[in-house]
Residue, then its C-alpha position, 0 to 999 in steps of 0.5 A: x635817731x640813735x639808741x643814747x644808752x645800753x645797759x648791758x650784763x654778762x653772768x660771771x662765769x669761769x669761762x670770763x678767764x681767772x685773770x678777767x674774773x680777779x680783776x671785776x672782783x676787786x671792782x665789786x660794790x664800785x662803779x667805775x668810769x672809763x674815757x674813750x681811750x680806755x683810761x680809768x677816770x673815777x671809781x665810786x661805790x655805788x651801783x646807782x646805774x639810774x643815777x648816771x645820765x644818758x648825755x655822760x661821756x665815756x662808759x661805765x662798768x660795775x659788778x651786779x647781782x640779780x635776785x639769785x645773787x647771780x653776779x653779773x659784769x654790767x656796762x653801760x654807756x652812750x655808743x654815739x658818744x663813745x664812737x663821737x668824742x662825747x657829742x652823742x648828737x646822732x648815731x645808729x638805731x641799730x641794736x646789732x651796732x650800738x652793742x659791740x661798741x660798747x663791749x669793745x671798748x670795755x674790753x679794751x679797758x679791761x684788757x681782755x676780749x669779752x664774749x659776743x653781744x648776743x650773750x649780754x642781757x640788757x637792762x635799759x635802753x634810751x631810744x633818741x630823736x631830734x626834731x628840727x624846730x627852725x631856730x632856739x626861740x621855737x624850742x624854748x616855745x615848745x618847751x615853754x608849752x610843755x612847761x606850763x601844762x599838767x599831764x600825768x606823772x610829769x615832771x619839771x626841771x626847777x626854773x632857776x635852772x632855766x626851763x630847759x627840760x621837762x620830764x615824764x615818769x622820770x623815776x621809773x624803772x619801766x618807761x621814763x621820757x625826757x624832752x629838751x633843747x640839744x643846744x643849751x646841753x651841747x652848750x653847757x657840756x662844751x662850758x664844763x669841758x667835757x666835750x670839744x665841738x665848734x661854733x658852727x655846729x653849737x649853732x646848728x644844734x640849736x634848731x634841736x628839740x630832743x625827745x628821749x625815752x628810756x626803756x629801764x629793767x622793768x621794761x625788759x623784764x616784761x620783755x623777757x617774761x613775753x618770751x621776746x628778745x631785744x636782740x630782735x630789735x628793728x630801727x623801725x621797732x624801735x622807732x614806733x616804740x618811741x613814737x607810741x610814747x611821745x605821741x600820746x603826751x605831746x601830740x605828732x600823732x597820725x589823727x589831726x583834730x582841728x575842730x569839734x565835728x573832727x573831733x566828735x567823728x574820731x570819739x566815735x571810732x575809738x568809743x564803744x557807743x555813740x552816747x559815750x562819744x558824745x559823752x566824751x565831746x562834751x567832757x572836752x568842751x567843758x574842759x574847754x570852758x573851765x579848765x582841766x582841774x575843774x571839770x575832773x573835780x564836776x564828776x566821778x573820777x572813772x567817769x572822767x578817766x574814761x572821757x580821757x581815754x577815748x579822748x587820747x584816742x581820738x587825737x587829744x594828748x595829755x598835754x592838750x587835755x591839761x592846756x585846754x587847747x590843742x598845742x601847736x605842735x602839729x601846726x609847727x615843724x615838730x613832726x614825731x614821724x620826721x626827726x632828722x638823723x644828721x647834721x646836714x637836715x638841720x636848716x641853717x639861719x639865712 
């Protein structure tokens, strides 16, 4: 469990000092890319933060402006890799830690100390869990079943690349989700060079299947708008946000549906009728019977939309729905409320 990515802004304010001031200016409309020793790797200008993918090593750091034209000095970056030589495996699910991680480093590069962590507002966080499937085949498996389903707003990677990823709102600026095979990534950035790790713990990082979300700008404008604070942020908030997630697209969540009766018992929780229930009951088995596809089209859009809702409710996630069947994940080692948090949890091949 670890927070992947910050994205964090101060206000350009005098109080920064004329030295540090001067120094982010000539920097304005370029980002620009620091290595953990602080030296400057590449400057581009751009100020696509969404662009930058959350397994970049090293931190980032630009001049932005909101709509006031306030001008901010943004960070961003991985506090696991940053602390961890690039390999951003495992880390803290503590805002209080990840944070000034981040800030001291950038000010170290930036030759000047920078003001405490509570004083920066964020602008995207990517909250992270790794699940530890046994061995690959039972990650490509999953991944497989994610792949060949058609929930809402989902997104897969091209097959040429391998399959290797499957996304969820991957373009929004509010909540985006992500699930993939740790080993093949550790794999491909040890091929590029980009991070140093031995055999032994490319072989560990197998088992992982990642599932990852990102909470972005609009996300914690929401935040700011219902007087909340991401200061305030617990591992245990932080981890149910996630898990509210990831549950209601692949399953994991506490509701066990493993046959019909079960089934139409949880409608009747979640429903305000029985006749809706029951409606619902048999939205599913007709689902069932002749696909996701078809039985949408057999009746009126809100209708259908409304046999979902219950349906999630009750147990059935997104994907389930789409496949026609419930995914094995629940039968398999894929529990959403039991990631592992470090190198030793992982089972090794006997």
């Amino acid at each position: 469990m670890l927070i992947d990515w910050l994205t964090l802004r101060y206000p350009i304010t005098p109080e920064l000092g004329a030295h540090l001031h001067q120094k982010i200016i000539d920097s304005l409309g370029k980002i620009t890319k620091i290595s953990g020793s602080g030296e400057i790797l590449w400057e581009k200008v751009e100020l696509d933060w969404d662009a930058i993918r959350s397994d970049s090593s090293g931190l980032f750091w630009s001049i932005t402006a909101d709509e006031t034209s306030q001008r901010y000095l943004t960070i961003g970056g991985s506090p696991s890799s940053v602390i961890n030589q690039g390999v951003n495996v495992f880390g803290s699910l503590q805002v209080a830690l990840c944070a000034p991680v981040l800030i001291e480093h950038a000010g170290k590069a930036l030759g000047a100390i920078l003001p405490n962590w509570r004083l920066w507002q964020c602008r995207r966080m990517d909250i992270t869990m790794n699940y530890d499937l046994g061995n690959s085949a039972q990650v490509k498996q999953a991944l497989s079943m994610l792949l060949r389903t058609d929930a809402p707003r989902r997104r897969t990677n091209s097959d040429r690349r391998g399959g290797d990823t499957v996304y969820w709102n991957p373009s929004s600026d509010l909540q985006a989700g992500k699930a993939y095979h740790k080993g093949a990534h550790l794999r491909m950035q040890k091929r590029k060079g980009n991070i140093e790790i031995d055999e032994d713990t490319l072989t560990l990082s197998d088992n992982l299947l990642r599932l990852e979300l990102k909470l972005g700008s609009r996300w914690f404008r929401r935040l700011r708008d219902a007087k909340k604070d991401w200061r305030d942020f617990t591992a245990i908030q932080l981890f149910n946000i996630h898990n509210n997630f990831f549950s209601s697209l692949i399953g994991g969540a506490d509701v066990e549906v493993s046959d019909m009766g079960t089934l139409l018992q949880e409608l009747e929780k979640h429903s305000p009728t029985k006749g809706r229930a029951l409606a619902a009951h048999n939205c599913w088995a007709l689902i069932k019977t002749i696909g996701y596809t078809q039985t949408k089209a057999s009746m009126p859009r809100a209708t259908f939309a409304k046999h979902c809702q219950y349906l999630r409710a009750a147990g059935i996630s997104s994907a389930d729905l789409c496949a026609g069947v419930i995914i094995p994940f629940r039968k398999q080692t894929l529990v959403l409320g039991q990631p592992v948090t470090e190198w030793s949890e992982i089972r090794r091949a006997a």
